[in-house]
ChimeraX commands (.cxc) that place a marker at each C-alpha (Angstrom):
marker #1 position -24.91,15.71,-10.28 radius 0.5
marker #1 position -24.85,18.73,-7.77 radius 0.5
marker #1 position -25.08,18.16,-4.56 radius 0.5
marker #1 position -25.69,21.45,-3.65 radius 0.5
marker #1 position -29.00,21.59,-5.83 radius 0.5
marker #1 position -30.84,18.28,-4.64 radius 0.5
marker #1 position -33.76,17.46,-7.03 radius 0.5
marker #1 position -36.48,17.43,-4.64 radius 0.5
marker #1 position -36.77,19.13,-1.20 radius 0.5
marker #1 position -34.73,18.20,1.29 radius 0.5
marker #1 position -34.06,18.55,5.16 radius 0.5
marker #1 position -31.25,20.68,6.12 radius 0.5
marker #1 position -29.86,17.79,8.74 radius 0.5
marker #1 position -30.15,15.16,5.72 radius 0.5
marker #1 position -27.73,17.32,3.52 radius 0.5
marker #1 position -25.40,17.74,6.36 radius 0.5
marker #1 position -25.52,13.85,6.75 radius 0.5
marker #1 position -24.94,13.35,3.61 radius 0.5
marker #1 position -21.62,16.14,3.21 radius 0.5
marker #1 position -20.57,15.40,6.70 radius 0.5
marker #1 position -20.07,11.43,5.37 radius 0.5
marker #1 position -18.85,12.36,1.68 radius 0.5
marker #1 position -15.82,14.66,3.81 radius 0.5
marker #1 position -15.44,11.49,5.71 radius 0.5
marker #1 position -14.83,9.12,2.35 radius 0.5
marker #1 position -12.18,11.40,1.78 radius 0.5
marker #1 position -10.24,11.03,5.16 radius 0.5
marker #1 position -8.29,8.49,3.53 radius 0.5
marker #1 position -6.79,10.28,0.98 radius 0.5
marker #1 position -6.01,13.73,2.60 radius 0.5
marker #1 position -2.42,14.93,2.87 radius 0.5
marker #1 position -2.97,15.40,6.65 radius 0.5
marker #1 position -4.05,11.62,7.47 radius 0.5
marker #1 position -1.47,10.01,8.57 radius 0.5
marker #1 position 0.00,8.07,5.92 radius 0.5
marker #1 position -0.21,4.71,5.15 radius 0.5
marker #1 position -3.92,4.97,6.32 radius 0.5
marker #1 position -4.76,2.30,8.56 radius 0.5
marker #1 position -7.50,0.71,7.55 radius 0.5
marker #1 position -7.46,-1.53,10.70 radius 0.5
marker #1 position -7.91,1.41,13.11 radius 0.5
marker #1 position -9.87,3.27,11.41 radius 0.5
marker #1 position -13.18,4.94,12.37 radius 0.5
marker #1 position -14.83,6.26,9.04 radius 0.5
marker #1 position -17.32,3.21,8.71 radius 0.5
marker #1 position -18.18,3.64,12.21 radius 0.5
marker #1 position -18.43,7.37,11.98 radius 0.5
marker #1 position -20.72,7.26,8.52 radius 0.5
marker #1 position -22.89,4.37,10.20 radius 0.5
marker #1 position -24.18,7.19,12.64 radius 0.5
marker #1 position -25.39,9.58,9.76 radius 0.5
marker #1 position -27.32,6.61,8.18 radius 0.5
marker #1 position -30.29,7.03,10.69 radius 0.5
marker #1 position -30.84,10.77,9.84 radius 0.5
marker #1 position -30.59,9.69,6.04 radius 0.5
marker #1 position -33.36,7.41,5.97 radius 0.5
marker #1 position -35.37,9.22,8.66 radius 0.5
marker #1 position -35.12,12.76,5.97 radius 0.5
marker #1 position -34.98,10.33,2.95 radius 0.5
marker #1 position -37.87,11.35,0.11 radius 0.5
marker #1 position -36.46,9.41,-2.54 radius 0.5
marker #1 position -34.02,6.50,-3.05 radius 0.5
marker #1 position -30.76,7.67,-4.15 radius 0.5
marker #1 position -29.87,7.66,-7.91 radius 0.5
marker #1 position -28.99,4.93,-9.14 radius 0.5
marker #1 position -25.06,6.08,-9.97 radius 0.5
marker #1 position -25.10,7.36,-6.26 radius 0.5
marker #1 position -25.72,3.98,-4.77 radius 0.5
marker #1 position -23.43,1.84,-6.78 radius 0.5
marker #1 position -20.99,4.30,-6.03 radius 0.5
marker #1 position -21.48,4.11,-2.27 radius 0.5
marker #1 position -21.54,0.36,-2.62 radius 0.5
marker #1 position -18.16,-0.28,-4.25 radius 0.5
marker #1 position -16.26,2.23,-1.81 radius 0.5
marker #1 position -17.92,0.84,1.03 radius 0.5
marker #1 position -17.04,-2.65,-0.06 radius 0.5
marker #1 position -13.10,-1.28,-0.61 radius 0.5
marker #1 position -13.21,-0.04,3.02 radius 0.5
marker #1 position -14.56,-3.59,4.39 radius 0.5
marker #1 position -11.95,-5.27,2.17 radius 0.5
marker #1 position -9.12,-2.72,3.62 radius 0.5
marker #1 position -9.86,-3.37,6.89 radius 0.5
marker #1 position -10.44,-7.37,7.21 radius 0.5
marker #1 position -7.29,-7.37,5.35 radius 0.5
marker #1 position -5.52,-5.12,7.86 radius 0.5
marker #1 position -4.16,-3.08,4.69 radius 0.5
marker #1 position -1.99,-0.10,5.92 radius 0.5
marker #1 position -2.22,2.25,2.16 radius 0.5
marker #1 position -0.68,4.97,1.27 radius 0.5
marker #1 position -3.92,6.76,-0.49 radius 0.5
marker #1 position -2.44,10.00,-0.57 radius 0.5
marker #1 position -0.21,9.28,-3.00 radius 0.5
marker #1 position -2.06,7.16,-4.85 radius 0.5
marker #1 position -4.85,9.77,-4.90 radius 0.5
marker #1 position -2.57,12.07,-6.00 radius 0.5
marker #1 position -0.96,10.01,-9.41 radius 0.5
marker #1 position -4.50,9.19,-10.37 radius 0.5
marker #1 position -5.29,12.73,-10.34 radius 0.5
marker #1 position -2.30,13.58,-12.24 radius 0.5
marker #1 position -2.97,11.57,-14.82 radius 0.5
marker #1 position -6.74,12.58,-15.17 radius 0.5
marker #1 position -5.63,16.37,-15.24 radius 0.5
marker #1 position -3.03,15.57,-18.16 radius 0.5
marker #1 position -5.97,13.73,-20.10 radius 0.5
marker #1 position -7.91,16.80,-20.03 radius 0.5
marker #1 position -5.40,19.26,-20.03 radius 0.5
marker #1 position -5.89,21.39,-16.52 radius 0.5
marker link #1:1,2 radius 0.2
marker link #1:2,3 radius 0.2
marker link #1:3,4 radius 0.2
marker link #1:4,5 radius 0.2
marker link #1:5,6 radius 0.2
marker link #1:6,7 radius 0.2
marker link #1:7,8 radius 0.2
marker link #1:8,9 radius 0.2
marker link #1:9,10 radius 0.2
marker link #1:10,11 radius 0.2
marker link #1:11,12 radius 0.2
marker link #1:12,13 radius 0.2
marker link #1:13,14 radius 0.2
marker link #1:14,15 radius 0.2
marker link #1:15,16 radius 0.2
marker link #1:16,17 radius 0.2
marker link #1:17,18 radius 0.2
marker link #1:18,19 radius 0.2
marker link #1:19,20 radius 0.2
marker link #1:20,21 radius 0.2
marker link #1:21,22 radius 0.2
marker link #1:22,23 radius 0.2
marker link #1:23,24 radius 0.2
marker link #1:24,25 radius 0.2
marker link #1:25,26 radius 0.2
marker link #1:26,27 radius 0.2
marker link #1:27,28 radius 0.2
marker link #1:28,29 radius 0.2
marker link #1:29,30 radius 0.2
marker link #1:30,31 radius 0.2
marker link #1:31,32 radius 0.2
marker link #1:32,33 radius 0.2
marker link #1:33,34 radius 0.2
marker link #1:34,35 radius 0.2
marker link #1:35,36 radius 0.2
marker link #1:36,37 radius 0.2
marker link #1:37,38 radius 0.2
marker link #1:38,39 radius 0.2
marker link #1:39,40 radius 0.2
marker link #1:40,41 radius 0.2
marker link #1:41,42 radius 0.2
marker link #1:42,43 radius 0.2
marker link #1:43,44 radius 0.2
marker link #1:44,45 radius 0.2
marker link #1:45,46 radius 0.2
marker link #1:46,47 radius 0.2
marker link #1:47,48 radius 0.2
marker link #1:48,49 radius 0.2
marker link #1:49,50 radius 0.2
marker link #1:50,51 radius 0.2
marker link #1:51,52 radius 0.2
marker link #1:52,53 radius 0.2
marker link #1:53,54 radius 0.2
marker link #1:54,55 radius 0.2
marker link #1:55,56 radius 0.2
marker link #1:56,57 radius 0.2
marker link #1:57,58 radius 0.2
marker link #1:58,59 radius 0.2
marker link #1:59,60 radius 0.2
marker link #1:60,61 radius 0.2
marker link #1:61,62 radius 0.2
marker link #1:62,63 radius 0.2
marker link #1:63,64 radius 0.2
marker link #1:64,65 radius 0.2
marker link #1:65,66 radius 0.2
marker link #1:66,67 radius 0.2
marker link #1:67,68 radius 0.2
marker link #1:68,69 radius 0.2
marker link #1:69,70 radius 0.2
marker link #1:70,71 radius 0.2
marker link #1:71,72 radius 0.2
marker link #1:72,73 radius 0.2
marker link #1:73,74 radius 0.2
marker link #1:74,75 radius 0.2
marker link #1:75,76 radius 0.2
marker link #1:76,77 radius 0.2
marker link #1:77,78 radius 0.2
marker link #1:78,79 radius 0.2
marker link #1:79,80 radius 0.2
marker link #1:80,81 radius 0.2
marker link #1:81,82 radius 0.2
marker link #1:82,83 radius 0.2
marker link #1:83,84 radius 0.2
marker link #1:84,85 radius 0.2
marker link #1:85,86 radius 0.2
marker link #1:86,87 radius 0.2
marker link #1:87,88 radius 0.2
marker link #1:88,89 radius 0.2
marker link #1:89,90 radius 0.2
marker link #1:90,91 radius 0.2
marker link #1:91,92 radius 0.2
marker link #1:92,93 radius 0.2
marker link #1:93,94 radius 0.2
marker link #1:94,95 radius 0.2
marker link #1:95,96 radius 0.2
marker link #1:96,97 radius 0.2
marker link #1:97,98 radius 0.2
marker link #1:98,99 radius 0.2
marker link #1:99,100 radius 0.2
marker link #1:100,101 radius 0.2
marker link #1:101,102 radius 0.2
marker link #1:102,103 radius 0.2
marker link #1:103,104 radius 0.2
marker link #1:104,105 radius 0.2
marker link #1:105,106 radius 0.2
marker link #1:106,107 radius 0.2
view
């Protein structure tokens, strides 16, 4: 799937909602984030919930199918995360897991 090349027409502010909050999935696991990532403190639900208005105000279609489970399971990782107060070092983890995918397929 290519996000840049949406299937159907799409506002400009609902592909900015929808970057703006991928970026944000990602805070987690960025070398800069502080790490362990506090999932207590954190502000990346709260930050996503405001771009969910603009997506279903600019929404033409439901998402597909892949996209949603997707977006379920990390959003119920967060919630888990953060009722559980888990301080994770995603970075690293991030980082093994992509080591080990690149040495599958040979990057």
């Amino acid at each position: 799937m290519d996000i840049r090349k949406p299937d159907k027409p799409c506002a400009q502010e609902m592909i900015n909602a929808h970057v703006q909050s991928m970026i944000l999935l990602g805070t987690p696991f960025r070398r800069i984030t502080s790490q362990p990532f506090d999932f207590a403190g954190q502000k990346v639900t709260d930050q996503i919930r405001d771009f969910i208005p603009i997506m279903l105000r600019n929404r033409l279609t439901p998402p597909p199918k892949e996209t949603y489970s997707l977006n379920r399971k990390l959003s119920g990782a967060f919630l888990l995360c953060t009722r559980l107060k888990a301080k994770v070092d995603c970075a690293t983890i991030w980082d093994e897991i992509a080591r080990m995918y690149s040495s599958r397929i040979n990057i």
